[in-house]
MDAnalysis code that builds the backbone (N, CA, C; Angstrom):
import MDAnalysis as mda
import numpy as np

u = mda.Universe.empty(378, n_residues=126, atom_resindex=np.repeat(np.arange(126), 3), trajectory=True)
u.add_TopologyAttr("name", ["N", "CA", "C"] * 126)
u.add_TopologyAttr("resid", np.arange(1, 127))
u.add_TopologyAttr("resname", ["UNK", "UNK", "UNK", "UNK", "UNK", "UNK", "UNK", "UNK", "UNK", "UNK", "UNK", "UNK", "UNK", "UNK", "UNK", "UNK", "UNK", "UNK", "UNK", "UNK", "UNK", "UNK", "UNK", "UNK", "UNK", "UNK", "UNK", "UNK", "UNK", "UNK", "UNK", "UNK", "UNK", "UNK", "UNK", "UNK", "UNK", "UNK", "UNK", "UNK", "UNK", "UNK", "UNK", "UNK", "UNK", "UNK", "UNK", "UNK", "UNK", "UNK", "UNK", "UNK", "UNK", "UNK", "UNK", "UNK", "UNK", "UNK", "UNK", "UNK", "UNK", "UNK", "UNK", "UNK", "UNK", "UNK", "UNK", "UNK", "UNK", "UNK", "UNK", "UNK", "UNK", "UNK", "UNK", "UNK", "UNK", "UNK", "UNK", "UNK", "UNK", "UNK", "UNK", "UNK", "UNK", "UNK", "UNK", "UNK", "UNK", "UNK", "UNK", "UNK", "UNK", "UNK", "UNK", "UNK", "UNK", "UNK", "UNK", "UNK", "UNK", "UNK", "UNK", "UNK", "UNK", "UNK", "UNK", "UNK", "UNK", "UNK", "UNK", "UNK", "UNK", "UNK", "UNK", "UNK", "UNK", "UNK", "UNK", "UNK", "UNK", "UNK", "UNK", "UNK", "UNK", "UNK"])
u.atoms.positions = np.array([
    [59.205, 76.414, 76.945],
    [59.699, 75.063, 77.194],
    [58.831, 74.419, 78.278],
    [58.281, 73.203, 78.615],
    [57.152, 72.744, 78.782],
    [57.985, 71.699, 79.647],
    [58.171, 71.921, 81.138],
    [59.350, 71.045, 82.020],
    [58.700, 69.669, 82.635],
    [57.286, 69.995, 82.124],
    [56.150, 69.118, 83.202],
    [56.473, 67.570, 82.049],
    [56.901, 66.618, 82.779],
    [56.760, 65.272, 82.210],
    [57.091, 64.352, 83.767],
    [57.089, 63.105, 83.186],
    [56.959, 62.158, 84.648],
    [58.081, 62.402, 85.126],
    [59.190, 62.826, 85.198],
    [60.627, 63.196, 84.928],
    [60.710, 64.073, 86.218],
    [60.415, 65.333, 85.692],
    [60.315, 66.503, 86.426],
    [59.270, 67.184, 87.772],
    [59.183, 67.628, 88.744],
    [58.002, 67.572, 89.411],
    [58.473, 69.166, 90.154],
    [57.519, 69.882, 90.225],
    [57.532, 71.215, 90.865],
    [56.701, 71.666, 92.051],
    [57.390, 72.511, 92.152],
    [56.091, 73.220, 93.791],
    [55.037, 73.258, 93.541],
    [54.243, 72.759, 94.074],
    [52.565, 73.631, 93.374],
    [51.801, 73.611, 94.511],
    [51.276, 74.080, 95.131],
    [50.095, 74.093, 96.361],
    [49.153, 72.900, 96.039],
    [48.632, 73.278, 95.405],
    [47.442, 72.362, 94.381],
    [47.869, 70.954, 94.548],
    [49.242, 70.340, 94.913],
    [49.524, 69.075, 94.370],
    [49.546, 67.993, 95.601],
    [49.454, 69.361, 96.660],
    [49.677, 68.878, 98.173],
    [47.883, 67.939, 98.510],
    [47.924, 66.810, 98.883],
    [46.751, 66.471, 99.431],
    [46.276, 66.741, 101.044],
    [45.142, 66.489, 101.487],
    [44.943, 66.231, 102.750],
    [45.070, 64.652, 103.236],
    [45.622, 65.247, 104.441],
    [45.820, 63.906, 105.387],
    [44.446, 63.338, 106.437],
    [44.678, 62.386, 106.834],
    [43.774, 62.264, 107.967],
    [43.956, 62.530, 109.363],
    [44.910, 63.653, 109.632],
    [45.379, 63.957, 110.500],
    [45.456, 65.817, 110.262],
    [44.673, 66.549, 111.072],
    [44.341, 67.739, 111.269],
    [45.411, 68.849, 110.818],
    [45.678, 69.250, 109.631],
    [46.974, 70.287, 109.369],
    [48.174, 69.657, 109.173],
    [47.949, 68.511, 108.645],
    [49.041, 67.954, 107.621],
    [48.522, 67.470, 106.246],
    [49.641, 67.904, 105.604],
    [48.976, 68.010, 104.318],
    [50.273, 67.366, 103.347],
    [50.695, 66.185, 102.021],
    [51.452, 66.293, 102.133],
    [51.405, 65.682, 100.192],
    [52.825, 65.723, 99.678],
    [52.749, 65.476, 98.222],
    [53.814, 64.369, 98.231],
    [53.584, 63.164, 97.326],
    [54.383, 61.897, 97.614],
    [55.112, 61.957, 95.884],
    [56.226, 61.701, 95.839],
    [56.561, 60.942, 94.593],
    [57.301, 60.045, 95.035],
    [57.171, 59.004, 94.167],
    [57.740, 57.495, 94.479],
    [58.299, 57.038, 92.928],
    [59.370, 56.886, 93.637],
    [60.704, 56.077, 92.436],
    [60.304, 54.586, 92.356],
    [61.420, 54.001, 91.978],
    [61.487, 52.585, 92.379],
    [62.141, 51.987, 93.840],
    [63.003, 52.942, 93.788],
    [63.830, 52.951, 94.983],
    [63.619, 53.475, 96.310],
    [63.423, 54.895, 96.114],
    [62.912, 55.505, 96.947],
    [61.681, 56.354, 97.023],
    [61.752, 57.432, 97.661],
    [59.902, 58.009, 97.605],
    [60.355, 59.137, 98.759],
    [59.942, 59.942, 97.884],
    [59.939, 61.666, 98.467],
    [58.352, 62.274, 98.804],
    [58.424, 62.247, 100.466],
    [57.024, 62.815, 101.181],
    [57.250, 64.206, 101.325],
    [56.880, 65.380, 100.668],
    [56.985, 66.326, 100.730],
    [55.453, 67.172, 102.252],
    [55.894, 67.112, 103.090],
    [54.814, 67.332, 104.172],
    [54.771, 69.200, 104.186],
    [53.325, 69.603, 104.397],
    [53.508, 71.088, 105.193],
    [52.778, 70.928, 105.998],
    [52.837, 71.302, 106.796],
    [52.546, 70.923, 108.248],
    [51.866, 72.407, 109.378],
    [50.774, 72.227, 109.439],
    [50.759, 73.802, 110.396],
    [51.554, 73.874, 111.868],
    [51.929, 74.907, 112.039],
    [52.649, 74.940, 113.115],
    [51.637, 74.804, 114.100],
    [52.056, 74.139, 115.549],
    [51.011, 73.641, 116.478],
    [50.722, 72.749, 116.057],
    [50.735, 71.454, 115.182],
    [49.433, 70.887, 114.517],
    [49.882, 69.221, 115.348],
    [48.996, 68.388, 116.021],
    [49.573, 67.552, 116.647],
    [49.162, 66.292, 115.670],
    [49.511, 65.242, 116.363],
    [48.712, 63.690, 115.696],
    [51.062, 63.214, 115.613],
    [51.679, 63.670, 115.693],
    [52.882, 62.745, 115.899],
    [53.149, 61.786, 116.833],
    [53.044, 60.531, 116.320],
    [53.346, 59.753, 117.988],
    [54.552, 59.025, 117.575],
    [55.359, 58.296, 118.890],
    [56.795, 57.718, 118.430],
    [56.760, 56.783, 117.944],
    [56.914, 56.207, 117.149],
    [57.476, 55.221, 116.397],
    [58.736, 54.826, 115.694],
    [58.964, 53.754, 114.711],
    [59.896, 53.392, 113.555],
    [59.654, 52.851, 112.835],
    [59.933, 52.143, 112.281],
    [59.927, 51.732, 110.638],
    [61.319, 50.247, 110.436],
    [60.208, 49.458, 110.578],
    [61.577, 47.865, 110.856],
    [62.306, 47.653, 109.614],
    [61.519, 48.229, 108.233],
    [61.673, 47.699, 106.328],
    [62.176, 49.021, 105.621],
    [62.192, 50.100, 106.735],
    [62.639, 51.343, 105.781],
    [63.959, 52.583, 106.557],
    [64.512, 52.986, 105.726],
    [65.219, 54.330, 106.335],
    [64.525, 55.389, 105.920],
    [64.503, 56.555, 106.767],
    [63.944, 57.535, 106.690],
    [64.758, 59.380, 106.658],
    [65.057, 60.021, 105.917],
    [66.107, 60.664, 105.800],
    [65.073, 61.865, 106.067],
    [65.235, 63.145, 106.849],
    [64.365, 63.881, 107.040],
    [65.076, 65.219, 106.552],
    [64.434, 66.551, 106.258],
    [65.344, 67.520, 105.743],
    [64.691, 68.905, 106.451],
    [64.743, 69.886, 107.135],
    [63.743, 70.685, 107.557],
    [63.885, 71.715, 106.394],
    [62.515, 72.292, 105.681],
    [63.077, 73.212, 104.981],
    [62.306, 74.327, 105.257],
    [61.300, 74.612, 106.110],
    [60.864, 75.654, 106.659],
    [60.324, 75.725, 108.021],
    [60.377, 76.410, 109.189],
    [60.341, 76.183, 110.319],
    [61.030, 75.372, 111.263],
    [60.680, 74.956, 112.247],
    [61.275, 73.961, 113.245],
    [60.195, 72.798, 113.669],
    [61.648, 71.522, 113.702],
    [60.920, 70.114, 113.833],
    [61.570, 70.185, 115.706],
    [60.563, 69.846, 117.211],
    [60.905, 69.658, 117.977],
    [60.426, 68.159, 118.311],
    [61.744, 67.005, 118.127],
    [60.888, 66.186, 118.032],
    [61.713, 65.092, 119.199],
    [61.584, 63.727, 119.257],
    [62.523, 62.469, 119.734],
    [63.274, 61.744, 119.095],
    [64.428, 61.561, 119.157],
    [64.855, 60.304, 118.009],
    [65.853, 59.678, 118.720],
    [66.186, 58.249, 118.703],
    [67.301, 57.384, 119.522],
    [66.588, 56.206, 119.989],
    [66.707, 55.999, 121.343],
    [65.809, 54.985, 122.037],
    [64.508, 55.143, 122.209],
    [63.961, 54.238, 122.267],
    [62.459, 54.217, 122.920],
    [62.249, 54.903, 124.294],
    [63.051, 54.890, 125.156],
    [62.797, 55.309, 126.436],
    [63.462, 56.595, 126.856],
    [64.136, 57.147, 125.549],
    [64.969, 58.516, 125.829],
    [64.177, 59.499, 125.931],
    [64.060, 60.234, 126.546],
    [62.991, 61.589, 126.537],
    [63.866, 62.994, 126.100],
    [65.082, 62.898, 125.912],
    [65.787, 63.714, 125.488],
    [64.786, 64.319, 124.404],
    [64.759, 65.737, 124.132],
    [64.296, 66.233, 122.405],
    [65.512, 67.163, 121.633],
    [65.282, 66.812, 120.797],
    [66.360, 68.045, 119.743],
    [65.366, 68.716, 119.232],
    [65.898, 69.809, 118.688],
    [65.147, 70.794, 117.917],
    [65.644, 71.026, 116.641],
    [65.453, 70.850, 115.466],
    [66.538, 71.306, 114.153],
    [65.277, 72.213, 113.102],
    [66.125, 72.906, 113.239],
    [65.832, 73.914, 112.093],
    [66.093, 73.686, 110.769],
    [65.787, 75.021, 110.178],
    [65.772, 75.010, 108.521],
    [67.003, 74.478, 108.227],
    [67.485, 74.085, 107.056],
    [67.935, 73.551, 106.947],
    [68.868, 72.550, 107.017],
    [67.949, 71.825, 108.015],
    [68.746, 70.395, 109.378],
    [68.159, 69.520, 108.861],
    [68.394, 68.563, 109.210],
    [67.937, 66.814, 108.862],
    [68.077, 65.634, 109.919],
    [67.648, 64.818, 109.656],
    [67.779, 63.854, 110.348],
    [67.381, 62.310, 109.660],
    [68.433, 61.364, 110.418],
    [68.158, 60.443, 109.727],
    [67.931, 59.457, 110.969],
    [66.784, 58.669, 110.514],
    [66.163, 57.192, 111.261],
    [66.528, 56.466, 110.094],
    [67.385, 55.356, 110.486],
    [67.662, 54.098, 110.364],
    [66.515, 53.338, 110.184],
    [66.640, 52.250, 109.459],
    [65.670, 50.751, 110.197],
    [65.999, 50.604, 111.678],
    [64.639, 50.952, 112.433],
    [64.606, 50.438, 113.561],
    [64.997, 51.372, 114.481],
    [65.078, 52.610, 114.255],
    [65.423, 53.866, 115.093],
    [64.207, 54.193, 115.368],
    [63.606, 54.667, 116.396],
    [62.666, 55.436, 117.417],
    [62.303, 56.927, 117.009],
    [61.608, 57.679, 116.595],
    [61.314, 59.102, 116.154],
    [59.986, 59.229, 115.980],
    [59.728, 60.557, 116.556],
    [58.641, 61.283, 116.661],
    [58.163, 61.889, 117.782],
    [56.983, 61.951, 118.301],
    [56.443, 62.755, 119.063],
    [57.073, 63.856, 119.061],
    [56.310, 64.435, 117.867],
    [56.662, 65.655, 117.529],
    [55.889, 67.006, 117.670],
    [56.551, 67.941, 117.636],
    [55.918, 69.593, 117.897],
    [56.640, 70.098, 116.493],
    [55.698, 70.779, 116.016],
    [55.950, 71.091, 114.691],
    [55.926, 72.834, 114.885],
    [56.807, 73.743, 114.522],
    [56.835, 75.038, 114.912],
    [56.787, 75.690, 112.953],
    [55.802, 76.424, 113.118],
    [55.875, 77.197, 112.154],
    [56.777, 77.868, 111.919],
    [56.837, 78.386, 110.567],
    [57.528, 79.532, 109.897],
    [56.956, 81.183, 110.163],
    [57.982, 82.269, 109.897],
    [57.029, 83.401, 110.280],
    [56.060, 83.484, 108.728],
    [56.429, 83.148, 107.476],
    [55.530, 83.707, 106.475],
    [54.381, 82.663, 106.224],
    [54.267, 81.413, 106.522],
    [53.206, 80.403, 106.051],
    [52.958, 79.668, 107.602],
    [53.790, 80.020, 108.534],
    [53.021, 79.450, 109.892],
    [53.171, 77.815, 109.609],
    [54.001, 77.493, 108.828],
    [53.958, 76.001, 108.317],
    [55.156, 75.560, 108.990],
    [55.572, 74.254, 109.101],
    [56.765, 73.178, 109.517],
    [56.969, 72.720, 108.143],
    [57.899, 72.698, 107.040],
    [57.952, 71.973, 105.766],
    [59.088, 71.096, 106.381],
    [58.769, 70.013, 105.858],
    [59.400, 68.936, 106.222],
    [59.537, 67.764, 104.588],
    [61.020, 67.381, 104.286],
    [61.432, 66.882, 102.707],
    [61.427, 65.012, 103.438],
    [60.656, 64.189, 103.032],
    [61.168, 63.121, 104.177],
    [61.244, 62.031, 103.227],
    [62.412, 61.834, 102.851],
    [63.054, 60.619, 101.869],
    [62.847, 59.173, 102.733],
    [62.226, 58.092, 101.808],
    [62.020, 56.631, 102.444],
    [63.287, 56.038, 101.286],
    [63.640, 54.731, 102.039],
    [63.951, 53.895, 101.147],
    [63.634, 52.719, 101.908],
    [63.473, 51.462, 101.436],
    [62.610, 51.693, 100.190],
    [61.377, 52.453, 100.514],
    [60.956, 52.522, 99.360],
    [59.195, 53.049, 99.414],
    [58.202, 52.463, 100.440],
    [57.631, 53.675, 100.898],
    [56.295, 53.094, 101.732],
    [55.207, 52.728, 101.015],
    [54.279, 51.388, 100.630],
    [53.552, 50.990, 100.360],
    [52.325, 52.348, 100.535],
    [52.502, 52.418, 102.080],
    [51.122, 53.381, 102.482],
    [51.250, 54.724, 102.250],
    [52.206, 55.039, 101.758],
    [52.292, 56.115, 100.932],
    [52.070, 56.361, 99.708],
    [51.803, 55.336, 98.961],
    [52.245, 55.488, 97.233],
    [50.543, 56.151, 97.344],
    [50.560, 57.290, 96.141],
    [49.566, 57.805, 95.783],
    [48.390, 56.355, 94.926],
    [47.363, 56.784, 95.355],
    [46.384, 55.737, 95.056],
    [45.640, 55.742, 93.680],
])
């Protein structure tokens, strides 16, 4: 049975691109609605700075390693840490990032599931 159609989409290493940012690496599908950034991320790997997003929500999911990152105000220095299977959600107009990305013990990776709505323009595969 042959699952591969525009429909369906699977793990594949191969499907992950490079970023322009040193050990992030990441696979996009985009709906109409929304758009799933599938990131792996090396642990250690920097280039996160804080920001938000004024046109989008951002739903985050950890699914391997630990995200040590900021999220709330601009001027909070507080950090959380969430693990495997934690999430987080930025709003339009919520503050997040400056992040430390902690590997996993078997791939040394941060996997990170990061749902937009709507879609990021600068994301859609080219």
């Amino acid at each position: 049975m042959n699952l591969s159609n525009q429909f369906c989409h699977f793990y594949d290493a191969a499907e992950f691109s490079e970023t322009d940012r040193p050990g992030f690496r990441r696979r996009v599908i985009t709906g109409d609605f929304l758009q799933l950034c599938f990131w792996r991320i090396d642990g250690g790997a920097t280039g996160s700075f804080l920001h938000k997003h004024d046109d989008h929500e951002q739903l985050g999911i950890i699914a391997r390693g630990k995200l040590d990152f900021r999220i709330g105000e601009r001027d909070d220095q507080n950090r959380v840490v969430l693990e495997e299977n934690e999430f987080y959600l930025a709003s339009q107009g919520v503050w997040h990032g400056d992040s430390v990305f902690i590997g996993d013990d078997e791939y040394q990776e941060c996997w990170i599931l990061d749902v937009f709505s709507p879609p990021r323009d600068d994301l859609r595969e080219k």
